[in-house]
C-alpha positions in Angstrom: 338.9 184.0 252.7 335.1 183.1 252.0 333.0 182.8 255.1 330.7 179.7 254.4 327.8 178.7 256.7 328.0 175.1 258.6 324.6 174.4 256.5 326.2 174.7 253.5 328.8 173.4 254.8 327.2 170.5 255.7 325.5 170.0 252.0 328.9 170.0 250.4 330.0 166.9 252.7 326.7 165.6 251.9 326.8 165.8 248.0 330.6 164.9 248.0 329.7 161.6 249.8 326.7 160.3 248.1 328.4 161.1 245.0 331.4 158.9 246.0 328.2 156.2 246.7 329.0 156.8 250.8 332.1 154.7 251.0 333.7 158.2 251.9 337.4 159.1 250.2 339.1 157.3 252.4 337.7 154.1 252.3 339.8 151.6 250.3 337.5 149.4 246.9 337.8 145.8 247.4 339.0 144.0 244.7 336.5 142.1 242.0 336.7 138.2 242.5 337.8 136.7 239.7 335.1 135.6 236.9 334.2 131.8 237.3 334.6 129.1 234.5 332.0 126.9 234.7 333.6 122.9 234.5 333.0 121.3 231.3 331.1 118.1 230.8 331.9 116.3 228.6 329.2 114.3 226.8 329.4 110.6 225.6 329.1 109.9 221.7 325.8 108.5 220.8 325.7 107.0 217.3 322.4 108.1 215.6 321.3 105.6 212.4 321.5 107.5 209.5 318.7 108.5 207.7 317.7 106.7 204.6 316.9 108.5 201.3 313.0 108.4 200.6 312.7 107.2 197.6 311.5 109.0 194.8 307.4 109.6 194.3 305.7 106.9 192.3 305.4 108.2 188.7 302.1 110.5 187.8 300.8 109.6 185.4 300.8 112.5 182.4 297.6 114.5 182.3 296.9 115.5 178.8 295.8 119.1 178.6 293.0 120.0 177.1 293.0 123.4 175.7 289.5 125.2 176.8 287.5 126.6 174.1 287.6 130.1 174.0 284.4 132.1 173.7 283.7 133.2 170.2 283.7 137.3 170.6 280.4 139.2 170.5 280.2 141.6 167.3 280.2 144.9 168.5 277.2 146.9 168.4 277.1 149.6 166.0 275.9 152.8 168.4 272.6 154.0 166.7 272.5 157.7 165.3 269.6 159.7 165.6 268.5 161.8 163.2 268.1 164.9 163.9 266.1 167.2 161.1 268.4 170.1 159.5 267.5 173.3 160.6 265.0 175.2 158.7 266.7 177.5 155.9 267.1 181.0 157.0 265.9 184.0 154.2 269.3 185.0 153.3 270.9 186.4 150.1 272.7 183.5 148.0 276.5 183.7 148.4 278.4 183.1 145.1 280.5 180.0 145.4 284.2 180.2 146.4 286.4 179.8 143.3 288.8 176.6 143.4 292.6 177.4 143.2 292.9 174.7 140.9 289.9 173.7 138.8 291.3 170.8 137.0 291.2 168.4 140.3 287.3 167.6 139.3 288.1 168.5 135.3 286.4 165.8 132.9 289.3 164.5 130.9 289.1 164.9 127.4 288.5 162.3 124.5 292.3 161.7 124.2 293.1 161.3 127.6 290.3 158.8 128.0 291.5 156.5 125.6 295.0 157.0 127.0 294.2 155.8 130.3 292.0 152.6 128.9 295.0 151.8 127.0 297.3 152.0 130.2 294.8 150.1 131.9 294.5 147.3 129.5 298.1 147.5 129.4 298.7 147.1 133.2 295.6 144.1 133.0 297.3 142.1 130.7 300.9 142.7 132.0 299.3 141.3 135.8 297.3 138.3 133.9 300.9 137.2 131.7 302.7 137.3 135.3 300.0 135.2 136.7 300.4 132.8 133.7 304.3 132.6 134.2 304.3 131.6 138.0 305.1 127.4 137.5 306.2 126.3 140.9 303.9 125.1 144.0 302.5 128.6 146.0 302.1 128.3 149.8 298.8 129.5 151.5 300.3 133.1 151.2 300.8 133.4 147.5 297.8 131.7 147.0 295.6 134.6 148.5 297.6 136.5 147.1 296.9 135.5 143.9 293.1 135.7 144.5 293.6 138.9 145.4 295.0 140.0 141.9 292.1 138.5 140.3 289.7 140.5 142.1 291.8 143.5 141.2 291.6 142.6 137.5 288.0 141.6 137.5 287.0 145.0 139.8 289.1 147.0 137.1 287.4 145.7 134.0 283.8 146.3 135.6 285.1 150.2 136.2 286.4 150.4 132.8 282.8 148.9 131.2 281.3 151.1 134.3 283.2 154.4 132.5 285.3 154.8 135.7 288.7 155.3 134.9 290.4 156.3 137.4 289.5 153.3 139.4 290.2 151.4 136.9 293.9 152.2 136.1 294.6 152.4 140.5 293.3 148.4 140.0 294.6 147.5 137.4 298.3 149.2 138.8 297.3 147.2 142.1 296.9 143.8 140.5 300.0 144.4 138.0 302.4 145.4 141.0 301.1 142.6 143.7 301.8 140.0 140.4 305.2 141.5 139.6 306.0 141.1 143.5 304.8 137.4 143.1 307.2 137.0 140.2 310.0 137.7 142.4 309.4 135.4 145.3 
């Protein structure tokens, strides 16, 4: 058997009973009335008018909008460059020029291939001005550009022919007869 003390005792009667909320073990719980219902009232009917519909807003009358002119852009400033002197040529030894890999690039063409590609240019000329001459049905805004485009390819490549360039020449002359052929087809 354990010897306790009558303090500690004492504590554990203590603790057991305000742990129990000092109604002691013995102590019967009396029982929890029943919950109340309160009565019910009941209210008397009270007919409320109906509400009437509004009736719809008088007609606005239409506001005709205005579209607001829009600024005309600003050109764009072109930045200025500043020149700035090359730098004075060093005393060195001249350096022998680099030799091209393929030196006919920049090659004058020769008598025969001249008149070759005038005759190809005349060619594709004429070929561009007989397409324009063949279109007989009404052209839209489009086609009409279009077709003053082809004439300022056909004039531009007769100046570079009487000009001795070419090349141009023959890449205006192919512009004018191609943009005409695609006219044909529309």
């Amino acid at each position: 058997m354990i010897k306790v003390g009558k303090s500690t005792l004492a504590a554990v009667v203590a603790l057991v009973l305000f742990a129990t909320g000092c109604e002691g073990p013995f102590k019967k719980k009396k029982p929890a009335p029943p919950p109340s219902i309160p009565p019910t009232i009941e209210k008397p009917k009270v007919d409320l008018p109906q509400p009437q519909p509004t009736p719809p807003p008088p007609p606005k009358p239409e506001a005709t909008i205005q579209p607001t002119p829009q600024p005309k852009p600003q050109p764009k400033r072109k930045p200025t460059k500043k020149v700035v002197p090359p730098p004075a040529p060093e005393e060195t030894t001249p350096q022998p020029k680099p030799a091209t890999p393929d030196a006919s690039i920049n090659a004058p063409m020769t008598n025969q291939q001249a008149d070759r590609q005038r005759q190809q240019t005349s060619s594709l000329i004429g070929s561009a001005e007989g397409n324009l001459s063949n279109i007989h049905r009404a052209l839209n805004v489009d086609e009409q550009n279009m077709v003053a485009q082809i004439r300022s390819y056909i004039a531009q490549s007769r100046k570079a022919m009487t000009d001795g360039d070419l090349e141009r020449a023959y890449n205006l002359a192919n512009k004018a007869n191609l943009l005409s052929s695609e006219l044909m087809k529309e």
